[in-house]
TORZA-349814 format. One record per residue: residue number from 1; x, y, z of N, C-alpha, C in turn. Coordinates in steps of 0.2 Angstrom, whole numbers. Layout:
NUM  X  Y  Z  X  Y  Z  X  Y  Z
...
***
This chain:
1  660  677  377  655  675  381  657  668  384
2  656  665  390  658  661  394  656  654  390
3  658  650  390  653  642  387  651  639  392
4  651  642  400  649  636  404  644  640  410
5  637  638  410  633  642  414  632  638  419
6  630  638  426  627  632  431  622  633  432
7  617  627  434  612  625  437  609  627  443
8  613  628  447  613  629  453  618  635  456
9  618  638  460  622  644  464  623  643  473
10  627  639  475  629  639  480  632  643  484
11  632  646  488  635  649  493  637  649  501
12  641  651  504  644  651  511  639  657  514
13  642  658  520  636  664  522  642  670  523
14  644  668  529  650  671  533  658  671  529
15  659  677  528  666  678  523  664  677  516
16  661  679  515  658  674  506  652  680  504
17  645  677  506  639  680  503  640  687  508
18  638  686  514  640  693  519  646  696  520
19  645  702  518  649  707  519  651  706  527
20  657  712  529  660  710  537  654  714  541
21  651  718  538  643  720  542  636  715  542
22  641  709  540  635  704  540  629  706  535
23  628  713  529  624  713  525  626  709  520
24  622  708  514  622  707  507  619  714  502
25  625  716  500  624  720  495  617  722  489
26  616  726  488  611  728  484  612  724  478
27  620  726  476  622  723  468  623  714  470
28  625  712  476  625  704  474  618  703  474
29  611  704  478  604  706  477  603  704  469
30  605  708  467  604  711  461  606  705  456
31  611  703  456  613  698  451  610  692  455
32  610  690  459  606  684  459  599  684  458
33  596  690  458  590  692  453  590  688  450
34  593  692  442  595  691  438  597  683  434
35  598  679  440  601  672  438  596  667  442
36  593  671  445  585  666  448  581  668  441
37  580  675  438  575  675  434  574  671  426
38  583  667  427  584  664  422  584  656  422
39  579  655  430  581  648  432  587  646  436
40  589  650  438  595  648  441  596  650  449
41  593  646  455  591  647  462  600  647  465
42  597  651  471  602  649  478  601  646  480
43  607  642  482  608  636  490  613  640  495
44  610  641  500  615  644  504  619  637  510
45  624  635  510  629  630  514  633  634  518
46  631  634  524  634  639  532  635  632  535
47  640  635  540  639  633  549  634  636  552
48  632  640  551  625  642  556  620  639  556
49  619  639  563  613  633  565  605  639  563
50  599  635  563  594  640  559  592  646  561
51  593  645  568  592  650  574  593  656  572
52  602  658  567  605  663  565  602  665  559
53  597  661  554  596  663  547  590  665  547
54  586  668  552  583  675  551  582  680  548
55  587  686  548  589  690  545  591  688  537
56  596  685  535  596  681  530  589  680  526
57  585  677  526  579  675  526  575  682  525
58  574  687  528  571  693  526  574  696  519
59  582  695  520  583  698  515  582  695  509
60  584  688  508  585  685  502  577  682  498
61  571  682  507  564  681  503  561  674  503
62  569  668  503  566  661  505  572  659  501
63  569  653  501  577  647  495  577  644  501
64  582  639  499  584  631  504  591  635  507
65  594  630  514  600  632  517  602  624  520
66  608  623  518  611  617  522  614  622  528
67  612  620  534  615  623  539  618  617  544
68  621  619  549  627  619  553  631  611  552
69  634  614  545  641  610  543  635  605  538
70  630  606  538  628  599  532  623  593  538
71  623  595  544  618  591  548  611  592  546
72  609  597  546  603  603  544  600  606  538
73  595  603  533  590  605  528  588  610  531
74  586  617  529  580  621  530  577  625  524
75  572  625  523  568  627  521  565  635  523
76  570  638  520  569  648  522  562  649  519
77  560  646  514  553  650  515  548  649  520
78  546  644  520  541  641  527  545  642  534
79  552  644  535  554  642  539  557  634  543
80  557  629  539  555  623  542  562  619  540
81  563  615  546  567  607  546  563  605  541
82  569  603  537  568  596  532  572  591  533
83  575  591  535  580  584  537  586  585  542
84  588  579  548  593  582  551  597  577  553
85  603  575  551  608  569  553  612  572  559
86  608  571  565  611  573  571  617  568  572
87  621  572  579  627  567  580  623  562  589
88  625  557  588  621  554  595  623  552  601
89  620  554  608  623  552  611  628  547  614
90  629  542  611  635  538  612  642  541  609
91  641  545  604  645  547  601  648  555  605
92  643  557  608  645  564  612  649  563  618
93  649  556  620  650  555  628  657  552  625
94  656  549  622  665  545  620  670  552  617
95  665  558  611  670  564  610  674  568  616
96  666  568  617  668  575  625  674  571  629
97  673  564  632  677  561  637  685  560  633
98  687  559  627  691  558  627  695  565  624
99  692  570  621  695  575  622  697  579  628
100  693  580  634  694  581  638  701  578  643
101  701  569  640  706  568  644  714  571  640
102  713  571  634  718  576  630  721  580  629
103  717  587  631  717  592  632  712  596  638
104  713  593  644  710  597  648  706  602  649
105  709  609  644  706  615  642  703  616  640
106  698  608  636  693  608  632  686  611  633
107  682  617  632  677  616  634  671  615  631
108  662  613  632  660  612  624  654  615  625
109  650  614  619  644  618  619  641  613  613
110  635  616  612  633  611  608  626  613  606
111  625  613  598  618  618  594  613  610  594
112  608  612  596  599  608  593  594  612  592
113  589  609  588  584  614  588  587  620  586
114  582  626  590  584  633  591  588  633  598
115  591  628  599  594  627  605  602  631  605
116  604  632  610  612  632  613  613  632  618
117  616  626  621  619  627  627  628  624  627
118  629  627  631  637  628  635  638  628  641
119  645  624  643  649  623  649  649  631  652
120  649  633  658  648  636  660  655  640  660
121  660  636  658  666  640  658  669  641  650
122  664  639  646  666  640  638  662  647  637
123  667  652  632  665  658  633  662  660  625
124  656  659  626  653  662  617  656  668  617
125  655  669  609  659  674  604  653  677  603
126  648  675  603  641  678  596  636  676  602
127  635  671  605  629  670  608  629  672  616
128  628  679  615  626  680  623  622  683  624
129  618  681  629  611  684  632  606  683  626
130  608  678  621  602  678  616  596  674  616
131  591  673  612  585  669  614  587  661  614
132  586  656  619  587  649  617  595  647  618
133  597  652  622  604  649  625  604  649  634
134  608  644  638  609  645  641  616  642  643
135  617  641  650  622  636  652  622  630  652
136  625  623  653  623  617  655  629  615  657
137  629  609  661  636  603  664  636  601  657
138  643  597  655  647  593  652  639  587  651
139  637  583  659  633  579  658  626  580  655
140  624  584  654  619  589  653  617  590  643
141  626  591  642  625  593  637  626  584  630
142  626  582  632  627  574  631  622  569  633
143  614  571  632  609  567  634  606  565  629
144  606  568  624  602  570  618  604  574  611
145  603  568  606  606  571  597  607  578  598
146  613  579  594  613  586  592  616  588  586
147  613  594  583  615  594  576  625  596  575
148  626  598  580  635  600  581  637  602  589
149  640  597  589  647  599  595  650  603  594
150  652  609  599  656  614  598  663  613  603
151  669  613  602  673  611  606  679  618  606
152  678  621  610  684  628  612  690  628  617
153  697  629  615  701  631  619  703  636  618
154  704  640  624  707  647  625  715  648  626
155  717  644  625  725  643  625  728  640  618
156  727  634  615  731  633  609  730  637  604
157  735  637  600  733  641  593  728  636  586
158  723  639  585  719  635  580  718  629  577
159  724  630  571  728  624  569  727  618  572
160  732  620  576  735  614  582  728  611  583
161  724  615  589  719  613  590  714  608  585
162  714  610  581  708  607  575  712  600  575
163  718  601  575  720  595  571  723  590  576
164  722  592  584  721  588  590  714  587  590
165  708  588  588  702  585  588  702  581  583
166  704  583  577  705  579  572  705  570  574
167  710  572  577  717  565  579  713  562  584
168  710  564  589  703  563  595  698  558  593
169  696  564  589  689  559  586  690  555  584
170  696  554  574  696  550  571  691  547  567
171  688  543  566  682  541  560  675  543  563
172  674  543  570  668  543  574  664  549  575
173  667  553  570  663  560  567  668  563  566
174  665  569  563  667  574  557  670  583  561
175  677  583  558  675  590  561  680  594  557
176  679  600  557  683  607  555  680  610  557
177  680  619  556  684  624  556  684  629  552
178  677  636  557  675  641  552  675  647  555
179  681  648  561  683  653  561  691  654  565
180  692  661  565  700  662  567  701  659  574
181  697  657  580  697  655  587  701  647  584
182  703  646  590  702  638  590  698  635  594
183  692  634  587  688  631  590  681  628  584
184  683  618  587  681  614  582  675  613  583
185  670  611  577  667  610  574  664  602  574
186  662  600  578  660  593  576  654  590  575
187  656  587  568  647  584  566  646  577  565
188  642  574  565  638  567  564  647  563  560
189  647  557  560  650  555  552  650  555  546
190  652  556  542  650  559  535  648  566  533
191  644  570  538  640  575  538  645  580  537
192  644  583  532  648  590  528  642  594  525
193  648  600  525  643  603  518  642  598  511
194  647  595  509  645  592  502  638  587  504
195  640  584  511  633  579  509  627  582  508
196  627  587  512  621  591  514  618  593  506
197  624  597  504  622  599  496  621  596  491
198  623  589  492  623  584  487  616  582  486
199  611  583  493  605  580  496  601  585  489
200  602  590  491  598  597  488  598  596  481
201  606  597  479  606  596  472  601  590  468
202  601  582  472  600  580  468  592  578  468
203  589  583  474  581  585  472  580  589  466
204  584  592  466  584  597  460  586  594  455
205  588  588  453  592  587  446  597  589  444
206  601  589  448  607  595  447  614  591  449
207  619  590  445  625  585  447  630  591  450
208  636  589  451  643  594  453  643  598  447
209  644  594  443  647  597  435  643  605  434
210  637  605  439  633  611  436  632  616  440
211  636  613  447  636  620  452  642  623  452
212  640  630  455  646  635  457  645  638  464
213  651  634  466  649  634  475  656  640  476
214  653  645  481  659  650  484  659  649  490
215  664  650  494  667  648  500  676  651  503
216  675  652  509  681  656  512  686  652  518
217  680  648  521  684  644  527  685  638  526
218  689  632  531  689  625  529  685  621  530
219  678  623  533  674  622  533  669  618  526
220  671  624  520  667  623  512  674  618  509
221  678  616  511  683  610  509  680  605  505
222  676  602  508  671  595  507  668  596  503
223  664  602  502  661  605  496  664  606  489
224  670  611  491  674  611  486  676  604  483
225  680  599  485  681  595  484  675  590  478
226  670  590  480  663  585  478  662  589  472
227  664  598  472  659  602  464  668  602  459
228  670  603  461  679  602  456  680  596  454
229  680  588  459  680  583  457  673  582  452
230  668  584  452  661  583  447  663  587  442
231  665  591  442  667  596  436  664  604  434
232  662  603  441  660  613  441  664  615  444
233  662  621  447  666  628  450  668  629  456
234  671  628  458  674  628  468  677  635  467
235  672  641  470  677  648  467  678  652  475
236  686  652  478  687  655  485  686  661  481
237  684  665  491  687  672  490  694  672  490
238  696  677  489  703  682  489  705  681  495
239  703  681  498  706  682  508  704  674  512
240  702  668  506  701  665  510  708  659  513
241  705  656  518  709  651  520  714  648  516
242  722  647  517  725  642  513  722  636  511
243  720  630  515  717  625  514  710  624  508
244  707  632  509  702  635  503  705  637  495
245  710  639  495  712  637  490  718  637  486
246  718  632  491  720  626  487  717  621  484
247  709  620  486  704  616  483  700  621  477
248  701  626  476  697  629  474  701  630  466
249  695  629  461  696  629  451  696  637  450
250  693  642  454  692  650  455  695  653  460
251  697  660  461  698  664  466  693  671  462
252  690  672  467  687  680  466  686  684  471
253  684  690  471  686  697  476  684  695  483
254  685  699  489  684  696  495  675  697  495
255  673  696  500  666  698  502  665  704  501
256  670  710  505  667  714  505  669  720  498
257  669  715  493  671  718  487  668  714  481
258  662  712  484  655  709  482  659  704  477
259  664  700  480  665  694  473  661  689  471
260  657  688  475  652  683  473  646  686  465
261  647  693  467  642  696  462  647  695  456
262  652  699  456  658  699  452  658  693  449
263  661  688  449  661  682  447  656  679  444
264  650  677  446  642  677  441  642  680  437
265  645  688  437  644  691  432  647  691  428
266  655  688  428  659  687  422  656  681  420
267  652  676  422  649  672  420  644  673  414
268  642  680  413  639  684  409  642  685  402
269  649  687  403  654  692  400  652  689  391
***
């Protein structure tokens, strides 16, 4: 039997807790049952802004979510904002402008609220013709706090890109990187999943040493980082990101190989 249980159960949504049909399995269901009925809660830690955790929410029935990248407390039962470390307009107008002048091809979009709006020549992957999206100017979308900047090229390869925003921004916010596009991710300063879950944790009483956070993109980096350094479990999927594990104390099966269930469970054995 394992000698080390956790307090808490963390997870990613996308590549991680959802399978690639974007459900959650009956048996991972099933074992988080089972480790709720012993005390032992979910925190789900996504990019997804609230808008997306809907369905999530039907299925799981409530618990807390750090959403998009750590800017965003919600509260899946009630539904409701608890906290939001938006990024601010002085800082939007200085990102956009200076990316822009560095890579021209730059275009951007950007989550508030149940909002999205985008450059009329940035092309969504996921949000078309959905409720609370529209188009907007460049000036438009740079008037008012937003929980994340979204900045897309259709020409450089990912990497590259990331880590030309990277070099862009420098200290005056935060960015990575939660899918195969190149396209960055930008939040407030400091604002990651670890802040965000540090917040949660420590209403809950709960330190690093006592969570088990799972995660696929570079995104959960910052998180890994915060529960390995405290002395819990940073456990990647199989299929994720190099940068993921590398940081990662665990590796367990892909998503769609229910690893997240798999893993709790040997936490049983």
């Amino acid at each position: 039997m394992s000698d080390w249980r956790p307090g808490l159960i963390v997870s990613d949504l996308d590549g991680t807790l959802l399978r690639s049909d974007e459900t959650i399995s009956d048996a991972t269901l099933a074992e988080l049952g089972r480790w709720a009925d012993d005390g032992v809660p979910l925190v789900l830690a996504t990019g997804r802004p609230p808008r997306w955790m809907h369905g999530v929410r039907e299925r799981l029935g409530g618990g807390t979510a750090v959403c998009c990248n750590g800017a965003v407390l919600l509260d899946l039962t009630e539904f409701a904002v608890l906290a939001e470390w938006p990024l601010e307009p002085a800082d939007l107008r200085a990102i956009t402008g200076e990316l822009r002048r560095r890579a021209p091809g730059t275009w951007f979009a950007v989550e508030y609220g149940d909002q999205f709006r985008h450059e009329p020549v940035y092309q969504p992957r996921w949000d078309v013709d959905a409720p609370g999206v529209a188009v907007a100017t460049l000036e438009e979308l740079v008037v008012q706090p937003v929980a994340k900047l979204l900045a897309r090229h259709e020409q450089l390869p990912r990497d590259a890109f990331v880590e030309l925003v990277a070099e862009a921004v420098g200290d005056r916010a935060t960015v990575t990187n939660s899918s195969s596009d190149a396209l960055a991710e930008i939040s407030a300063r400091d604002v990651t999943k670890a802040s965000g879950l540090a917040r949660v944790a420590a209403v809950r009483g709960v330190g690093p040493e006592d969570v088990v956070y799972f995660g696929d993109m570079p995104n959960d980096v910052a998180a890994f980082n915060w529960v390995r350094e405290g002395g819990g479990r940073a456990v990647a999927m199989a299929h994720a990101h190099p940068e993921v594990l590398a940081a990662a104390t665990d590796v367990t099966d892909t998503n769609d190989e229910d690893g997240v269930a798999a893993f709790l469970s040997s936490l049983r054995a």
